[in-house]
N, C-alpha and C positions, 0 to 999 in steps of 0.2 A: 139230683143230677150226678152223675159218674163219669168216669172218663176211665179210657184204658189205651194201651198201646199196643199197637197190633203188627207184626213183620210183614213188609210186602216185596215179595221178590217178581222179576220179571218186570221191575218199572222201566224204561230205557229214557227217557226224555221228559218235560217240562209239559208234552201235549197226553202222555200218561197218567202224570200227576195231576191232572186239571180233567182228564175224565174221570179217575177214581174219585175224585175230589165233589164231584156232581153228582156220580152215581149212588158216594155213601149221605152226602147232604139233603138226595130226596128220599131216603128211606124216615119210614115215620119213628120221631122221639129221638132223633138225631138232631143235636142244636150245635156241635160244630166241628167240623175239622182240618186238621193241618195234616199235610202230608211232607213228608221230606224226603224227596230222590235220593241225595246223599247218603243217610240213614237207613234207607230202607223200610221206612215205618211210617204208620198211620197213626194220630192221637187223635183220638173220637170222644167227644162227649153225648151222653147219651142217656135218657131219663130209663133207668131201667123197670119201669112198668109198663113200657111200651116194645124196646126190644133189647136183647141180652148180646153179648160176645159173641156168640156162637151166630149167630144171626149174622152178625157184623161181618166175622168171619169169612161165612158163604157167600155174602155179598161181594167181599173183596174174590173171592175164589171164580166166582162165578162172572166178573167179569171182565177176566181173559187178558 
């Protein structure tokens, strides 16, 4: 298991943080994460034989 942190800009509210927070949760070999509005960041733990940072990344990119 691995864990990383990742910057997320463009959060505005509590109803942000709680759909990023679902959308990185059902990606697969993701087992858990916290997000912080305050901070601006995601901490993702994550089996990386199943998916890498980069992945994580575009997930958080990609949903808007």
């Amino acid at each position: 298991m691995e864990s990383t942190v990742i910057g997320v800009k463009c959060m505005h509210c509590q109803r942000c943080v709680k759909s990023l927070t679902e959308i990185l949760a059902d990606q697969p070999g993701v087992a858990k994460v916290e997000i912080s509005l305050e901070k601006g960041e995601a901490l993702v733990e994550y089996e990386a034989d199943r998916i890498d940072r980069n992945q994580l990344t575009r997930t958080i990119d990609g949903a808007g």
